[in-house]
VOROLUM-435252 format. One line per 4 residues: number of its first residue (from 1); for each residue x, y, z of C-alpha. Coordinates in nm, 4 decimals, padded with zeros to 6 digits. Layout:
NUM) X Y Z; ...
! end
This chain:
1) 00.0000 00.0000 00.0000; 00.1426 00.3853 -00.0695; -00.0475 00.5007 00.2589; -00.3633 00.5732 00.4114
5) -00.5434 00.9203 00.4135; -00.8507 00.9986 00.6479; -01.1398 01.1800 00.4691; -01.4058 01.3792 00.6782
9) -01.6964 01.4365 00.4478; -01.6090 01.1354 00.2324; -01.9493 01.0027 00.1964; -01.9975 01.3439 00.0017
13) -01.9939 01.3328 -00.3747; -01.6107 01.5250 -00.3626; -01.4978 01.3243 -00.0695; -01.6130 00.9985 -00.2639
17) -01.4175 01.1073 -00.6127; -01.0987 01.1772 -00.3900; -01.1227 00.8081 -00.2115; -01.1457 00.6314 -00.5385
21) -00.8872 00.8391 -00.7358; -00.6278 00.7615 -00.4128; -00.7441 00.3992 -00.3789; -00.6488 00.3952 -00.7470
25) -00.3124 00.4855 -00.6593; -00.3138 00.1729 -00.3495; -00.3353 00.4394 -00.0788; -00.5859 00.3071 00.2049
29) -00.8702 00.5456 00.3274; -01.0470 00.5986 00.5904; -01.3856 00.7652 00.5373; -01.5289 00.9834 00.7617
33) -01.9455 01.1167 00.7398; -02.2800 01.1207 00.8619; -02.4590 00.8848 00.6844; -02.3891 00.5291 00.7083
37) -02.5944 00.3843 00.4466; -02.3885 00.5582 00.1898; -02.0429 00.5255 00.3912; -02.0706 00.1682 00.4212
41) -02.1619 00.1349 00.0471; -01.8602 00.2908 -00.0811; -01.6144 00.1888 00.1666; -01.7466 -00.1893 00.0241
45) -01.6854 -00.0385 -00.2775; -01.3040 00.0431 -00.1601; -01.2207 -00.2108 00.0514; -01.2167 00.1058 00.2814
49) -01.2661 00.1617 00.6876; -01.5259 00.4514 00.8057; -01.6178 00.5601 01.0975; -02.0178 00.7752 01.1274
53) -01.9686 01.1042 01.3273; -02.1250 01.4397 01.3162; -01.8765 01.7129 01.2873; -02.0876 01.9301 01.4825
57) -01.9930 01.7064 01.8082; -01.6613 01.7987 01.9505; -01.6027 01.4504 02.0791; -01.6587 01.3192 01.7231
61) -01.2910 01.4183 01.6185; -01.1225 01.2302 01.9233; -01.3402 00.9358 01.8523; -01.2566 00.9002 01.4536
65) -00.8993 00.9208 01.5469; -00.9035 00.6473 01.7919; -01.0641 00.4071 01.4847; -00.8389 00.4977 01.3001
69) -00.5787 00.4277 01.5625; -00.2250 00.3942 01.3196; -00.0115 00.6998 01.1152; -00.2159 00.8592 00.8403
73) -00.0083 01.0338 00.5323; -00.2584 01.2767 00.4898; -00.6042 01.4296 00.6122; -00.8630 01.5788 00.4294
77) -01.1557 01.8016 00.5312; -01.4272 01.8264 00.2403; -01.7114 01.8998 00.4441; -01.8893 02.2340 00.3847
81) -02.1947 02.4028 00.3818; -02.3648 02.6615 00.1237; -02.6131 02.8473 00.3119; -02.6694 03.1786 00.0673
85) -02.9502 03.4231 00.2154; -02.9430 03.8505 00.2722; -02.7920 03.9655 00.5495; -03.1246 04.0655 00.6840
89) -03.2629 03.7147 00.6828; -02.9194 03.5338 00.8702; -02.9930 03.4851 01.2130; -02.6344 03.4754 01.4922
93) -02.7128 03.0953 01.4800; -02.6619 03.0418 01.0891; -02.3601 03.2214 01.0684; -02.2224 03.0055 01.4032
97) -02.3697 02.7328 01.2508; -02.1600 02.7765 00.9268; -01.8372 02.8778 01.1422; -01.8636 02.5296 01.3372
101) -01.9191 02.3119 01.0504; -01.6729 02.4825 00.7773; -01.3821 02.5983 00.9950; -01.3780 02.4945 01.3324
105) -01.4516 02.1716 01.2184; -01.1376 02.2325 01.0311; -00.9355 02.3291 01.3224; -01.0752 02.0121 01.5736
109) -00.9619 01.7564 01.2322; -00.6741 01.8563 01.2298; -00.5848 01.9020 01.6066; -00.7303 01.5479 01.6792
113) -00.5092 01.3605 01.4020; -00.1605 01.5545 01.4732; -00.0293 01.2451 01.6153; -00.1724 01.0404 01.3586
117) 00.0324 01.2451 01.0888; 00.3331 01.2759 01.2874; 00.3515 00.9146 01.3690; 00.4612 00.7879 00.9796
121) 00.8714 00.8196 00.9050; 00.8097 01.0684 00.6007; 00.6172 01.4455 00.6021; 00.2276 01.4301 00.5504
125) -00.0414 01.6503 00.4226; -00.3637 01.8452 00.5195; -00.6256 01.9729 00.2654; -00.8598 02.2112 00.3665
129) -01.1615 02.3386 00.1350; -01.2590 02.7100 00.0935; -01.4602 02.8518 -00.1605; -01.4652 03.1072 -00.4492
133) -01.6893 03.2957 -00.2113; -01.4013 03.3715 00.0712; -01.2382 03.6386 -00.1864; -01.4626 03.7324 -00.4271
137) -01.7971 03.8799 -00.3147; -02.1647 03.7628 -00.3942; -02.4874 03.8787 -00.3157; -02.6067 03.6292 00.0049
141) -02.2636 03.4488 00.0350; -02.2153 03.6571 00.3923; -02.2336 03.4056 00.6437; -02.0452 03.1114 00.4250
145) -01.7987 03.3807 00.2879; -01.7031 03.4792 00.6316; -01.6742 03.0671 00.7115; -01.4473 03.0171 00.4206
149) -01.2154 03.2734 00.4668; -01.1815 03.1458 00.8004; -01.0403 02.8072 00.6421; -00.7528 03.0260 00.4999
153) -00.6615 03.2037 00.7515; -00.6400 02.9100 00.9742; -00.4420 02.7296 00.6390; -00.2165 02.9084 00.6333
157) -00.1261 02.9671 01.0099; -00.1096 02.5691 01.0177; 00.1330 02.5896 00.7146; 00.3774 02.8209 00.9073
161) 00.3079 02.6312 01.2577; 00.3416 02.2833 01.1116; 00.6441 02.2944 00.8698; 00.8545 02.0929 00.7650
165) 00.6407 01.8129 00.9180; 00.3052 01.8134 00.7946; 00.2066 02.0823 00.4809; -00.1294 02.2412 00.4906
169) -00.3127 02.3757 00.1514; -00.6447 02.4321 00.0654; -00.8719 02.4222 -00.2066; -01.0935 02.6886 -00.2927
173) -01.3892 02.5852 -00.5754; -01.6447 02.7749 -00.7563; -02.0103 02.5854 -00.7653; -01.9531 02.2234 -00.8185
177) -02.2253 01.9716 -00.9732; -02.3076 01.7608 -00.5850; -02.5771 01.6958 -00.4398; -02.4879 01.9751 -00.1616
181) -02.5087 02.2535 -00.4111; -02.8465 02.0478 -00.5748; -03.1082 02.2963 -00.4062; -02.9427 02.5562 -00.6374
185) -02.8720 02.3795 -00.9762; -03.2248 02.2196 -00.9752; -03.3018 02.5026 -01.2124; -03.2276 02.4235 -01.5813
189) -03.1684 02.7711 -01.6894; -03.0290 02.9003 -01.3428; -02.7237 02.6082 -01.3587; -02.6687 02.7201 -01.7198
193) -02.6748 03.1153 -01.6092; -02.4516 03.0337 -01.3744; -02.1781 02.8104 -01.5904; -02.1885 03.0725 -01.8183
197) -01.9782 03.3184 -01.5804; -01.7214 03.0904 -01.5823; -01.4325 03.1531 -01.8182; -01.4325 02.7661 -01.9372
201) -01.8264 02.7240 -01.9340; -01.9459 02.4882 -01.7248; -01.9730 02.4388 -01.3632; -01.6799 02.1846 -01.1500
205) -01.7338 01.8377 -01.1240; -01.6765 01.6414 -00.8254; -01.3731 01.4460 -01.0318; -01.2220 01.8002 -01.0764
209) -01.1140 01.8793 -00.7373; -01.1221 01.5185 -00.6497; -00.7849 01.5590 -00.9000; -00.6692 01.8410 -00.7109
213) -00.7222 01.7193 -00.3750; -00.4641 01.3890 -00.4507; -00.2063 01.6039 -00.5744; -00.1790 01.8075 -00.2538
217) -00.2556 01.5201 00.0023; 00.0169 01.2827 -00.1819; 00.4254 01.3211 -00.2414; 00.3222 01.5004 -00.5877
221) 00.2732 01.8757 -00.3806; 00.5835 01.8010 -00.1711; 00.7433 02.1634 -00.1939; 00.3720 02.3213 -00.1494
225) 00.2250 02.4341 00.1375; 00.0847 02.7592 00.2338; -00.1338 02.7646 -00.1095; -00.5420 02.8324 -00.1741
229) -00.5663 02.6801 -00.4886; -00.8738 02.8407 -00.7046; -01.0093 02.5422 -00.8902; -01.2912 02.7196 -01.0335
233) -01.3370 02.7059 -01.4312; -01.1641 03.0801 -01.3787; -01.4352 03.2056 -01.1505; -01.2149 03.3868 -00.8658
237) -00.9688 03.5668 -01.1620; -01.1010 03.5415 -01.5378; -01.3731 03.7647 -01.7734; -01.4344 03.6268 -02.0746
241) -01.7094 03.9284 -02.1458; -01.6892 04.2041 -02.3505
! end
Protein backbone atom coordinates (compact mmCIF):
# COMPACT_ATOMS: atom_id res chain seq x y z
CA UNK A 1 0.00 0.00 0.00
CA UNK A 2 1.43 3.85 -0.70
CA UNK A 3 -0.47 5.01 2.59
CA UNK A 4 -3.63 5.73 4.11
CA UNK A 5 -5.43 9.20 4.14
CA UNK A 6 -8.51 9.99 6.48
CA UNK A 7 -11.40 11.80 4.69
CA UNK A 8 -14.06 13.79 6.78
CA UNK A 9 -16.96 14.37 4.48
CA UNK A 10 -16.09 11.35 2.32
CA UNK A 11 -19.49 10.03 1.96
CA UNK A 12 -19.98 13.44 0.02
CA UNK A 13 -19.94 13.33 -3.75
CA UNK A 14 -16.11 15.25 -3.63
CA UNK A 15 -14.98 13.24 -0.69
CA UNK A 16 -16.13 9.98 -2.64
CA UNK A 17 -14.18 11.07 -6.13
CA UNK A 18 -10.99 11.77 -3.90
CA UNK A 19 -11.23 8.08 -2.11
CA UNK A 20 -11.46 6.31 -5.38
CA UNK A 21 -8.87 8.39 -7.36
CA UNK A 22 -6.28 7.62 -4.13
CA UNK A 23 -7.44 3.99 -3.79
CA UNK A 24 -6.49 3.95 -7.47
CA UNK A 25 -3.12 4.86 -6.59
CA UNK A 26 -3.14 1.73 -3.50
CA UNK A 27 -3.35 4.39 -0.79
CA UNK A 28 -5.86 3.07 2.05
CA UNK A 29 -8.70 5.46 3.27
CA UNK A 30 -10.47 5.99 5.90
CA UNK A 31 -13.86 7.65 5.37
CA UNK A 32 -15.29 9.83 7.62
CA UNK A 33 -19.46 11.17 7.40
CA UNK A 34 -22.80 11.21 8.62
CA UNK A 35 -24.59 8.85 6.84
CA UNK A 36 -23.89 5.29 7.08
CA UNK A 37 -25.94 3.84 4.47
CA UNK A 38 -23.88 5.58 1.90
CA UNK A 39 -20.43 5.25 3.91
CA UNK A 40 -20.71 1.68 4.21
CA UNK A 41 -21.62 1.35 0.47
CA UNK A 42 -18.60 2.91 -0.81
CA UNK A 43 -16.14 1.89 1.67
CA UNK A 44 -17.47 -1.89 0.24
CA UNK A 45 -16.85 -0.38 -2.78
CA UNK A 46 -13.04 0.43 -1.60
CA UNK A 47 -12.21 -2.11 0.51
CA UNK A 48 -12.17 1.06 2.81
CA UNK A 49 -12.66 1.62 6.88
CA UNK A 50 -15.26 4.51 8.06
CA UNK A 51 -16.18 5.60 10.97
CA UNK A 52 -20.18 7.75 11.27
CA UNK A 53 -19.69 11.04 13.27
CA UNK A 54 -21.25 14.40 13.16
CA UNK A 55 -18.76 17.13 12.87
CA UNK A 56 -20.88 19.30 14.82
CA UNK A 57 -19.93 17.06 18.08
CA UNK A 58 -16.61 17.99 19.50
CA UNK A 59 -16.03 14.50 20.79
CA UNK A 60 -16.59 13.19 17.23
CA UNK A 61 -12.91 14.18 16.18
CA UNK A 62 -11.22 12.30 19.23
CA UNK A 63 -13.40 9.36 18.52
CA UNK A 64 -12.57 9.00 14.54
CA UNK A 65 -8.99 9.21 15.47
CA UNK A 66 -9.04 6.47 17.92
CA UNK A 67 -10.64 4.07 14.85
CA UNK A 68 -8.39 4.98 13.00
CA UNK A 69 -5.79 4.28 15.63
CA UNK A 70 -2.25 3.94 13.20
CA UNK A 71 -0.12 7.00 11.15
CA UNK A 72 -2.16 8.59 8.40
CA UNK A 73 -0.08 10.34 5.32
CA UNK A 74 -2.58 12.77 4.90
CA UNK A 75 -6.04 14.30 6.12
CA UNK A 76 -8.63 15.79 4.29
CA UNK A 77 -11.56 18.02 5.31
CA UNK A 78 -14.27 18.26 2.40
CA UNK A 79 -17.11 19.00 4.44
CA UNK A 80 -18.89 22.34 3.85
CA UNK A 81 -21.95 24.03 3.82
CA UNK A 82 -23.65 26.61 1.24
CA UNK A 83 -26.13 28.47 3.12
CA UNK A 84 -26.69 31.79 0.67
CA UNK A 85 -29.50 34.23 2.15
CA UNK A 86 -29.43 38.50 2.72
CA UNK A 87 -27.92 39.65 5.49
CA UNK A 88 -31.25 40.66 6.84
CA UNK A 89 -32.63 37.15 6.83
CA UNK A 90 -29.19 35.34 8.70
CA UNK A 91 -29.93 34.85 12.13
CA UNK A 92 -26.34 34.75 14.92
CA UNK A 93 -27.13 30.95 14.80
CA UNK A 94 -26.62 30.42 10.89
CA UNK A 95 -23.60 32.21 10.68
CA UNK A 96 -22.22 30.06 14.03
CA UNK A 97 -23.70 27.33 12.51
CA UNK A 98 -21.60 27.76 9.27
CA UNK A 99 -18.37 28.78 11.42
CA UNK A 100 -18.64 25.30 13.37
CA UNK A 101 -19.19 23.12 10.50
CA UNK A 102 -16.73 24.82 7.77
CA UNK A 103 -13.82 25.98 9.95
CA UNK A 104 -13.78 24.95 13.32
CA UNK A 105 -14.52 21.72 12.18
CA UNK A 106 -11.38 22.32 10.31
CA UNK A 107 -9.36 23.29 13.22
CA UNK A 108 -10.75 20.12 15.74
CA UNK A 109 -9.62 17.56 12.32
CA UNK A 110 -6.74 18.56 12.30
CA UNK A 111 -5.85 19.02 16.07
CA UNK A 112 -7.30 15.48 16.79
CA UNK A 113 -5.09 13.60 14.02
CA UNK A 114 -1.61 15.55 14.73
CA UNK A 115 -0.29 12.45 16.15
CA UNK A 116 -1.72 10.40 13.59
CA UNK A 117 0.32 12.45 10.89
CA UNK A 118 3.33 12.76 12.87
CA UNK A 119 3.51 9.15 13.69
CA UNK A 120 4.61 7.88 9.80
CA UNK A 121 8.71 8.20 9.05
CA UNK A 122 8.10 10.68 6.01
CA UNK A 123 6.17 14.45 6.02
CA UNK A 124 2.28 14.30 5.50
CA UNK A 125 -0.41 16.50 4.23
CA UNK A 126 -3.64 18.45 5.20
CA UNK A 127 -6.26 19.73 2.65
CA UNK A 128 -8.60 22.11 3.66
CA UNK A 129 -11.61 23.39 1.35
CA UNK A 130 -12.59 27.10 0.94
CA UNK A 131 -14.60 28.52 -1.61
CA UNK A 132 -14.65 31.07 -4.49
CA UNK A 133 -16.89 32.96 -2.11
CA UNK A 134 -14.01 33.72 0.71
CA UNK A 135 -12.38 36.39 -1.86
CA UNK A 136 -14.63 37.32 -4.27
CA UNK A 137 -17.97 38.80 -3.15
CA UNK A 138 -21.65 37.63 -3.94
CA UNK A 139 -24.87 38.79 -3.16
CA UNK A 140 -26.07 36.29 0.05
CA UNK A 141 -22.64 34.49 0.35
CA UNK A 142 -22.15 36.57 3.92
CA UNK A 143 -22.34 34.06 6.44
CA UNK A 144 -20.45 31.11 4.25
CA UNK A 145 -17.99 33.81 2.88
CA UNK A 146 -17.03 34.79 6.32
CA UNK A 147 -16.74 30.67 7.12
CA UNK A 148 -14.47 30.17 4.21
CA UNK A 149 -12.15 32.73 4.67
CA UNK A 150 -11.81 31.46 8.00
CA UNK A 151 -10.40 28.07 6.42
CA UNK A 152 -7.53 30.26 5.00
CA UNK A 153 -6.62 32.04 7.51
CA UNK A 154 -6.40 29.10 9.74
CA UNK A 155 -4.42 27.30 6.39
CA UNK A 156 -2.17 29.08 6.33
CA UNK A 157 -1.26 29.67 10.10
CA UNK A 158 -1.10 25.69 10.18
CA UNK A 159 1.33 25.90 7.15
CA UNK A 160 3.77 28.21 9.07
CA UNK A 161 3.08 26.31 12.58
CA UNK A 162 3.42 22.83 11.12
CA UNK A 163 6.44 22.94 8.70
CA UNK A 164 8.54 20.93 7.65
CA UNK A 165 6.41 18.13 9.18
CA UNK A 166 3.05 18.13 7.95
CA UNK A 167 2.07 20.82 4.81
CA UNK A 168 -1.29 22.41 4.91
CA UNK A 169 -3.13 23.76 1.51
CA UNK A 170 -6.45 24.32 0.65
CA UNK A 171 -8.72 24.22 -2.07
CA UNK A 172 -10.94 26.89 -2.93
CA UNK A 173 -13.89 25.85 -5.75
CA UNK A 174 -16.45 27.75 -7.56
CA UNK A 175 -20.10 25.85 -7.65
CA UNK A 176 -19.53 22.23 -8.19
CA UNK A 177 -22.25 19.72 -9.73
CA UNK A 178 -23.08 17.61 -5.85
CA UNK A 179 -25.77 16.96 -4.40
CA UNK A 180 -24.88 19.75 -1.62
CA UNK A 181 -25.09 22.53 -4.11
CA UNK A 182 -28.46 20.48 -5.75
CA UNK A 183 -31.08 22.96 -4.06
CA UNK A 184 -29.43 25.56 -6.37
CA UNK A 185 -28.72 23.79 -9.76
CA UNK A 186 -32.25 22.20 -9.75
CA UNK A 187 -33.02 25.03 -12.12
CA UNK A 188 -32.28 24.24 -15.81
CA UNK A 189 -31.68 27.71 -16.89
CA UNK A 190 -30.29 29.00 -13.43
CA UNK A 191 -27.24 26.08 -13.59
CA UNK A 192 -26.69 27.20 -17.20
CA UNK A 193 -26.75 31.15 -16.09
CA UNK A 194 -24.52 30.34 -13.74
CA UNK A 195 -21.78 28.10 -15.90
CA UNK A 196 -21.89 30.72 -18.18
CA UNK A 197 -19.78 33.18 -15.80
CA UNK A 198 -17.21 30.90 -15.82
CA UNK A 199 -14.33 31.53 -18.18
CA UNK A 200 -14.33 27.66 -19.37
CA UNK A 201 -18.26 27.24 -19.34
CA UNK A 202 -19.46 24.88 -17.25
CA UNK A 203 -19.73 24.39 -13.63
CA UNK A 204 -16.80 21.85 -11.50
CA UNK A 205 -17.34 18.38 -11.24
CA UNK A 206 -16.77 16.41 -8.25
CA UNK A 207 -13.73 14.46 -10.32
CA UNK A 208 -12.22 18.00 -10.76
CA UNK A 209 -11.14 18.79 -7.37
CA UNK A 210 -11.22 15.19 -6.50
CA UNK A 211 -7.85 15.59 -9.00
CA UNK A 212 -6.69 18.41 -7.11
CA UNK A 213 -7.22 17.19 -3.75
CA UNK A 214 -4.64 13.89 -4.51
CA UNK A 215 -2.06 16.04 -5.74
CA UNK A 216 -1.79 18.07 -2.54
CA UNK A 217 -2.56 15.20 0.02
CA UNK A 218 0.17 12.83 -1.82
CA UNK A 219 4.25 13.21 -2.41
CA UNK A 220 3.22 15.00 -5.88
CA UNK A 221 2.73 18.76 -3.81
CA UNK A 222 5.84 18.01 -1.71
CA UNK A 223 7.43 21.63 -1.94
CA UNK A 224 3.72 23.21 -1.49
CA UNK A 225 2.25 24.34 1.38
CA UNK A 226 0.85 27.59 2.34
CA UNK A 227 -1.34 27.65 -1.09
CA UNK A 228 -5.42 28.32 -1.74
CA UNK A 229 -5.66 26.80 -4.89
CA UNK A 230 -8.74 28.41 -7.05
CA UNK A 231 -10.09 25.42 -8.90
CA UNK A 232 -12.91 27.20 -10.34
CA UNK A 233 -13.37 27.06 -14.31
CA UNK A 234 -11.64 30.80 -13.79
CA UNK A 235 -14.35 32.06 -11.51
CA UNK A 236 -12.15 33.87 -8.66
CA UNK A 237 -9.69 35.67 -11.62
CA UNK A 238 -11.01 35.42 -15.38
CA UNK A 239 -13.73 37.65 -17.73
CA UNK A 240 -14.34 36.27 -20.75
CA UNK A 241 -17.09 39.28 -21.46
CA UNK A 242 -16.89 42.04 -23.50
Amino acid sequence: MAGKVLIYGGSGDIGAATARLLRQRDYQVHLVGRKEERLASLADELDAAYTVADVTQPEAFSEVADAVGEAIDALIYVVGTINLASLNRLKPQDFMDDFRINAMGAVLAVQSSLPLLKKGSKPSSVVLFSSVAARQGFPFHASTGMAKAAVEGLAVSLAAELAPRIRVNVIAPSLVETKLAAPILSNEKMASAIAQLHALKRLGTPEDIARMAVFLATPDSDWVTGQIFHVDGGRSSARTET
